[in-house]
C-alpha positions as CSV (number, residue, x, y, z in Angstrom):
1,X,76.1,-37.2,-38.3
2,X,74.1,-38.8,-41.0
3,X,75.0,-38.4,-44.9
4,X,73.5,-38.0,-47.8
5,X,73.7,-39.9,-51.1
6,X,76.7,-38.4,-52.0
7,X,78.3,-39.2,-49.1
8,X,78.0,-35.9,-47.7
9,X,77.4,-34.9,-43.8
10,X,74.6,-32.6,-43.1
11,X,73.4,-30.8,-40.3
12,X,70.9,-32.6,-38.2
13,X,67.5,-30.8,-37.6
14,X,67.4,-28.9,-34.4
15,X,64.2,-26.9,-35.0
16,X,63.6,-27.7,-31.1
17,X,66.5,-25.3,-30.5
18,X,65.5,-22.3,-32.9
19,X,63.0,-19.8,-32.0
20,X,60.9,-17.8,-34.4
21,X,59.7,-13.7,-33.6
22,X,56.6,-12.8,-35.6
23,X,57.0,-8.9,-35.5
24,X,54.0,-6.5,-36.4
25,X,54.6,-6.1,-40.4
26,X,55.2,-10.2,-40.7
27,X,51.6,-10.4,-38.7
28,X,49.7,-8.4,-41.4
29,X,51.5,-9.5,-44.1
30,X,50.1,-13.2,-42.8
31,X,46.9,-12.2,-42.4
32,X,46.1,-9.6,-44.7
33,X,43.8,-11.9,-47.2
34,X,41.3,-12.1,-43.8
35,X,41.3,-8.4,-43.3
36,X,38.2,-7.1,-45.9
37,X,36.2,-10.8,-44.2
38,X,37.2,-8.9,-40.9
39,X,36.2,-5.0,-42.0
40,X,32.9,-6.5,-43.5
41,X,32.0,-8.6,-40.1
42,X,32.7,-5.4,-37.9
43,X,30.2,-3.3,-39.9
44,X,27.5,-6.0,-40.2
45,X,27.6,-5.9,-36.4
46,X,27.6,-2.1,-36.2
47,X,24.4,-2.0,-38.2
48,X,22.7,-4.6,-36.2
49,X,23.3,-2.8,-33.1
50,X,22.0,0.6,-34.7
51,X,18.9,-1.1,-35.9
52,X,18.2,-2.8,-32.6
53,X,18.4,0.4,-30.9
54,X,16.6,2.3,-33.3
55,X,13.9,0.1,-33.7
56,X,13.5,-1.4,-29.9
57,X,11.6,0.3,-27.0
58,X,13.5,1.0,-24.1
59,X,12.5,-0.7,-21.0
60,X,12.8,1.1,-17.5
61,X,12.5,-0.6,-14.1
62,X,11.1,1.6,-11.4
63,X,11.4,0.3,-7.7
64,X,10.0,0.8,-4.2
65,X,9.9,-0.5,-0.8
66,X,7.2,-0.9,1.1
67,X,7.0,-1.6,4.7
68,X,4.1,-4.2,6.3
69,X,3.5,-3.3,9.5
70,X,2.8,-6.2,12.5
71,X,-1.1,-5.0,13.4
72,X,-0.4,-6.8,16.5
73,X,1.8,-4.2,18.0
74,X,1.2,-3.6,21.4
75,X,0.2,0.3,21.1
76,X,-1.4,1.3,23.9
77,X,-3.0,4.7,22.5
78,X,-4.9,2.3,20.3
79,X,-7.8,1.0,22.8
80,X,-10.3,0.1,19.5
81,X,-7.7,-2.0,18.0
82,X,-6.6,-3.8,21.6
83,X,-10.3,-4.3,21.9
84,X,-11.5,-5.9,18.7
85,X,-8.4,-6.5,16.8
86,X,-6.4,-10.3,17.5
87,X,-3.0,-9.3,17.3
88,X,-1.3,-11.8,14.5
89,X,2.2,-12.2,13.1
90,X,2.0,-11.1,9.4
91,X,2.5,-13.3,7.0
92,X,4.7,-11.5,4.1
93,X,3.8,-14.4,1.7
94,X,0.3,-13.7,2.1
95,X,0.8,-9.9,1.7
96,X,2.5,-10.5,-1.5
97,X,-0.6,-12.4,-2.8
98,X,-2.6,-9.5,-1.8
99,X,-0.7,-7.0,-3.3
100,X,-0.2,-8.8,-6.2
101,X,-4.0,-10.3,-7.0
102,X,-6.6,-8.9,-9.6
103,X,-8.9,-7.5,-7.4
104,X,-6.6,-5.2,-5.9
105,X,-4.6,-4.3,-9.7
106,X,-8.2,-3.8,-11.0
107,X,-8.6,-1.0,-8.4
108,X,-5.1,-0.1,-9.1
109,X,-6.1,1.1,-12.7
110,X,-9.3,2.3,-12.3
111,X,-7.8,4.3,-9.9
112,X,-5.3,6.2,-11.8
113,X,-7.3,5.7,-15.4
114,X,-5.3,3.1,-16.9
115,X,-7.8,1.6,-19.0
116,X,-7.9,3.8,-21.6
117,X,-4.7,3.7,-23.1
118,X,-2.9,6.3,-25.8
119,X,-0.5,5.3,-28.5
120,X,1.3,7.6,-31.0
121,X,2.5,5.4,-34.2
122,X,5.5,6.8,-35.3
123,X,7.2,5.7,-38.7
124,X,10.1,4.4,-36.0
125,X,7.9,2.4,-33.4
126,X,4.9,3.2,-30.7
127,X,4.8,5.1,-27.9
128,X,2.4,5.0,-25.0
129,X,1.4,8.4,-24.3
130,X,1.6,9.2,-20.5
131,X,0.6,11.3,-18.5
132,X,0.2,13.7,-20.9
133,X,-1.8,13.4,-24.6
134,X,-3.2,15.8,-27.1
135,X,-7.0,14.7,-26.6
136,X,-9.2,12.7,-24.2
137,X,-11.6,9.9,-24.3
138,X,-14.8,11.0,-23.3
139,X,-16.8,7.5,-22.9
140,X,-20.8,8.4,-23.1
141,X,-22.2,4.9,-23.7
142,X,-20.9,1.3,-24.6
143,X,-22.3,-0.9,-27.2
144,X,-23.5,-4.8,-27.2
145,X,-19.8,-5.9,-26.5
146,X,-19.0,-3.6,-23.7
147,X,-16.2,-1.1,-23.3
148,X,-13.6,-2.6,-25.2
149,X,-12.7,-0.9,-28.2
150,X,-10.0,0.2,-30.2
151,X,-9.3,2.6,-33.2
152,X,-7.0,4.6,-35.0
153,X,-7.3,8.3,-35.5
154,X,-5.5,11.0,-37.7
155,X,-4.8,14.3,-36.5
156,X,-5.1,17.3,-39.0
157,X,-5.0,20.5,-36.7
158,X,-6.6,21.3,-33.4
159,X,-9.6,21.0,-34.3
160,X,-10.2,18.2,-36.7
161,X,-9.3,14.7,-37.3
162,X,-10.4,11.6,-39.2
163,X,-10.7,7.9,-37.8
164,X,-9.2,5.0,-39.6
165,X,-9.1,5.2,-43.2
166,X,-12.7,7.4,-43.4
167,X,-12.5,10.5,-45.8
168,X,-14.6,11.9,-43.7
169,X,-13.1,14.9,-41.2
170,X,-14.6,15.3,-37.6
171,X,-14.0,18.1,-35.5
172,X,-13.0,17.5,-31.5
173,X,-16.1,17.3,-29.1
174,X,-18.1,15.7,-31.6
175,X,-20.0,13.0,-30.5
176,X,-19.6,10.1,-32.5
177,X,-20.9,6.4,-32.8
178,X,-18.7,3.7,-33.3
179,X,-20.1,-0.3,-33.2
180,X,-22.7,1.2,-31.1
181,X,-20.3,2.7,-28.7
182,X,-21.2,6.5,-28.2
183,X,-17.9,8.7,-27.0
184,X,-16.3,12.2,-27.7
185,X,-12.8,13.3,-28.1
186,X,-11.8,16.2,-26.0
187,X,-8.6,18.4,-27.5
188,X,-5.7,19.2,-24.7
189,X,-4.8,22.6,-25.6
190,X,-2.0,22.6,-23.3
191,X,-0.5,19.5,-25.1
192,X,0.9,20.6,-28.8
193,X,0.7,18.4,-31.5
194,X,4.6,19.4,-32.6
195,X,5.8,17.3,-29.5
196,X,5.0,13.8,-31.0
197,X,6.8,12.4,-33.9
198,X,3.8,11.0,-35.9
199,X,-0.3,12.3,-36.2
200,X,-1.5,9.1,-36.2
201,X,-2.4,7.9,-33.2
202,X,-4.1,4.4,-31.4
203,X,-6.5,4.5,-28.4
204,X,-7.3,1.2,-27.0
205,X,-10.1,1.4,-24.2
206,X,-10.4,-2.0,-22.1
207,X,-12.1,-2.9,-19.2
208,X,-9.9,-3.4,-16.0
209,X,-10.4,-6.9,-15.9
210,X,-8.5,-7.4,-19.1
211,X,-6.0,-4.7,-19.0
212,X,-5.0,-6.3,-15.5
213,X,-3.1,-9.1,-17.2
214,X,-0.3,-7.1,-18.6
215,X,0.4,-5.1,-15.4
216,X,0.3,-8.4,-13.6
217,X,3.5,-9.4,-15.9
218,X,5.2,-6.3,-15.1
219,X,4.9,-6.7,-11.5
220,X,7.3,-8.2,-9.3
221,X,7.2,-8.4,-5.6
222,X,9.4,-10.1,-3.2
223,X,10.8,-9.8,0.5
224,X,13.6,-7.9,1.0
225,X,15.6,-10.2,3.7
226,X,14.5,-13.3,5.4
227,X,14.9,-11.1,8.7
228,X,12.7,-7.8,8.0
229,X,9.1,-6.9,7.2
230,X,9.8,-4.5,4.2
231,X,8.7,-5.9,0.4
232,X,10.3,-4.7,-2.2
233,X,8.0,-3.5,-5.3
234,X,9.6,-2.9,-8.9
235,X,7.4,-2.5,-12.2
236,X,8.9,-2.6,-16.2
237,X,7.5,-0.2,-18.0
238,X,8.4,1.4,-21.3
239,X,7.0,4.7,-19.4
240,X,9.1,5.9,-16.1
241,X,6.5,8.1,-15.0
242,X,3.6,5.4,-15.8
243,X,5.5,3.0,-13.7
244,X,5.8,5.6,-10.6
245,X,2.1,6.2,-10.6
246,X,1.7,3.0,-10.7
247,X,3.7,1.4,-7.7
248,X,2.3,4.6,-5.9
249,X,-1.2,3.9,-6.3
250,X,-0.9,0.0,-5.7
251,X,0.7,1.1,-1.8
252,X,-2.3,3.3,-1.2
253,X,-5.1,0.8,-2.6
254,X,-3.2,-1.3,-0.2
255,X,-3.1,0.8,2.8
256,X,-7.0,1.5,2.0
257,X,-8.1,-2.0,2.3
258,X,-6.2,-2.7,5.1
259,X,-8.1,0.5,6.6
260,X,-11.6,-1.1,5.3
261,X,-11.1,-4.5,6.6
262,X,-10.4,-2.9,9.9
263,X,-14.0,-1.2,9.9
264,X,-15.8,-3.7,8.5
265,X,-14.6,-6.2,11.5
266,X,-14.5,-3.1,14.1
267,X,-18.8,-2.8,12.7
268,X,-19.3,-6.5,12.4
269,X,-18.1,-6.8,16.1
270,X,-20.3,-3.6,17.3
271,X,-23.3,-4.8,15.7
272,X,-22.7,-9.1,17.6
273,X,-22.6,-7.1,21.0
274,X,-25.4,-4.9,20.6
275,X,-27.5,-7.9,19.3
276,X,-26.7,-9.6,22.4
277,X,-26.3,-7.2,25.0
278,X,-28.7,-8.2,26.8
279,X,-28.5,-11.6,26.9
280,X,-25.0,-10.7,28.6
281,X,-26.4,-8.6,30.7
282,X,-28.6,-10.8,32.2
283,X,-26.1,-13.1,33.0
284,X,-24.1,-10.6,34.5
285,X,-26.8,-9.7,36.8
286,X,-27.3,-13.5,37.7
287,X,-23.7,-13.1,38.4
288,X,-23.8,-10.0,41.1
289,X,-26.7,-11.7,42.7
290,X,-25.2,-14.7,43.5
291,X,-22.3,-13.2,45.1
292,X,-24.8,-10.8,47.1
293,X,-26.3,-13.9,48.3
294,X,-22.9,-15.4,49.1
295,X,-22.1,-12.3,51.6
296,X,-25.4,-12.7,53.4
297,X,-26.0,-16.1,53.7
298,X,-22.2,-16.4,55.5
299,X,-22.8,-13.5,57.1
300,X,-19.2,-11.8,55.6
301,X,-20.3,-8.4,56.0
302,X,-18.8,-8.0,60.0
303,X,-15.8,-11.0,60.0
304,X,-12.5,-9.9,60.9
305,X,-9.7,-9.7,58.6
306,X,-8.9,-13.5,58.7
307,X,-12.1,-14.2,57.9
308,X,-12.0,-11.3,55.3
309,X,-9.1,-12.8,53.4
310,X,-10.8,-16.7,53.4
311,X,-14.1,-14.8,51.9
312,X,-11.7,-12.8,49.1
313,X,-10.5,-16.3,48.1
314,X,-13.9,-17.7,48.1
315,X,-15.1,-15.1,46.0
316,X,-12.3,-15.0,43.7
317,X,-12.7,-18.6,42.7
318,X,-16.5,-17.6,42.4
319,X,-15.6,-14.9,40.4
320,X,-13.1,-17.2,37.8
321,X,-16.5,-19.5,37.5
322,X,-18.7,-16.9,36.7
323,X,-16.1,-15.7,34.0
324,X,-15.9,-19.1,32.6
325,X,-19.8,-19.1,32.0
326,X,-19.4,-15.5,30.0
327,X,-17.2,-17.2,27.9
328,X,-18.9,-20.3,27.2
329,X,-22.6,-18.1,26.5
330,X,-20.3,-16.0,24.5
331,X,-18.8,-18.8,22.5
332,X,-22.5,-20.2,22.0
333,X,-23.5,-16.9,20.5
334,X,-20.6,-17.5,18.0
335,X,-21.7,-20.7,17.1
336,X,-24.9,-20.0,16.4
337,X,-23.7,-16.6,14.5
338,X,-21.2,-18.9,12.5
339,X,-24.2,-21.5,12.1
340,X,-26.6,-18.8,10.3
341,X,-27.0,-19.5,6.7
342,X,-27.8,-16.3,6.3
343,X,-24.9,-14.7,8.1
344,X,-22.4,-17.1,5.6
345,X,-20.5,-14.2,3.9
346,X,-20.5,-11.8,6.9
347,X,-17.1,-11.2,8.7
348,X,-16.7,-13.1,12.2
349,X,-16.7,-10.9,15.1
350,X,-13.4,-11.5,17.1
351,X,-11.6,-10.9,20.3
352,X,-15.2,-11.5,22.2
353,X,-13.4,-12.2,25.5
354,X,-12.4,-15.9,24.2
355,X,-8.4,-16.6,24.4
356,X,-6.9,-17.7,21.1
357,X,-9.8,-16.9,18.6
358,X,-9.9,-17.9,15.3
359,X,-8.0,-15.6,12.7
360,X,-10.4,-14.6,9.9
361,X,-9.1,-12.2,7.3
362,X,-10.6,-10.8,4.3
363,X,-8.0,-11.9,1.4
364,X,-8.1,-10.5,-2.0
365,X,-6.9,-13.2,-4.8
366,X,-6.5,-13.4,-7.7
């Protein structure tokens, strides 16, 4: 046991050995000179969260599905289809493309009168009014810049208002001129004024071609499973409703072009054949003639039924001949279609009785 100076023993240190219990009191008693840091902290954070949702716009994220369908199926109600129509494996990546180019969003908007846009400025933040708002744009006339224009507007009552910072008061259905655009504002009377937070309110009108470019950010479409033909749509919005109407119209524009293309070939494909009907027709009649004379000059028409089945062979290989002649004439009437300069943005005809045509399809990109 070691000593001290004196000579006396003491104990050695076995601090290894002795365990310590903080209880509850000890704890705060510890840490009681961090506890007004800890109380300020907590309701620094508490603000910052009330501000943020305060002040932030909500974000919703509507959704859909959408199912492409294989225009190849073998339906056999559908003769028109079977008849002009190449049946093809559809390509969802190229779908997407479709769905998703500016073309197709420009119609998208027009469609459903997106291009005029509402805003209510509340002291808080803005809103964009839809589908409902207290007045309408009534767009008589554009001016040397086109239809893009923006201003602000103050609502006194139902019947007046005043733009921007002007004194001066104009009453709804007035027609007025603004940097040479000529327009009216209609008043909703089934929209009151006591259902928005603010009388000030912001309409920006914009042509589709540059409204497109902010939808086009919202949207996102992608393929459900590697395995199935369904696409899955879904559209941020601040709006709910806005992003409905939206993803609604899109599927129909969709459905509609798909509907066009299909007439535009089905007319394309009428109009090759009657142009060369009888070019066809002649040849057919070469055709019947030559097996006419086939009968007659064998003399076919009284053999026996040996003789009947070598003369069925006969004319069957005949026949495959003759049937490889329709298609080549046929395939020369394409090529000199496909040759015309003047015929250089016309859809090709398809499905003209030639195996494995060309696919041509009418894509919309952006």
């Amino acid at each position: 046991m070691p000593e001290n100076s004196n000579g006396v023993p003491y104990p050695e240190n076995k601090s290894n050995e002795i365990s310590w219990k903080l209880g509850p009191r000890d704890f705060v008693l510890k840490n009681l000179k961090y506890i007004p840091w800890v109380i300020v902290c907590g309701a620094i954070s508490y603000l910052l969260a009330y501000l943020k949702i305060r002040y932030s716009t909500p974000i919703y994220r509507v959704q859909s599905s959408m199912l492409i369908k294989n225009q190849g199926s073998n339906n056999k109600t559908d003769r028109f289809d079977a008849l002009f129509m190449s049946p093809s494996t559809e390509n969802l990546s190229n779908e997407i493309q479709i769905l998703s180019s500016r073309p197709v969003l420009q119609r998208v908007l027009n469609d459903i009168h997106l291009t005029t846009r509402y805003y209510n400025i509340g002291k808080v933040r803005t809103s964009i009014l839809y589908p409902k708002t207290p007045f309408r744009l009534g767009l008589i006339s554009t001016g040397p810049y086109g239809n893009d224009f923006g201003l602000h507007i103050t609502v006194i009552n139902d019947q007046q208002f005043k733009i921007e910072k002007q004194t001066t008061i104009h009453e709804f259905g007035e027609i007025l001129n603004i940097k040479g655009n000529r327009f009216t504002l209609l008043r909703d009377m089934n929209v009151g004024l006591n259902n928005f937070s603010s009388p000030v309110y912001y309409i920006a009108n914009q042509s589709a071609s540059v409204v497109v470019n902010d939808y086009l950010s919202s949207l996102k479409i992608l393929q459900s499973s590697d395995q199935s033909t369904i696409l899955s749509l879904s559209f941020e919005t601040e709006n709910p409703e806005l992003g409905v109407d939206f993803l609604n119209a899109l599927m129909l524009v969709y459905d509609s072009l798909n509907i066009e293309d299909k007439n535009r070939i089905a007319i394309n494909s009428l109009n090759f054949i009657n142009r060369n009907l009888d070019t066809l027709d002649f040849q057919l009649n070469e055709m019947e003639g030559r097996v006419r004379n086939f009968r007659v000059s064998n003399e076919m028409f009284n053999a026996d039924d040996q003789s009947r089945i070598y003369f069925n062979s006969a004319e069957s290989g005949q026949t495959n001949i003759d049937a490889m002649d329709v298609k080549i004439t046929v395939a020369n009437l394409l090529q000199q279609y496909v040759s015309d300069p003047k015929k250089k943005h016309e859809l090709v005809p398809i499905m003209m009785g030639i195996e494995e045509p060309a696919q041509f399809k009418n894509h919309y990109r952006k």
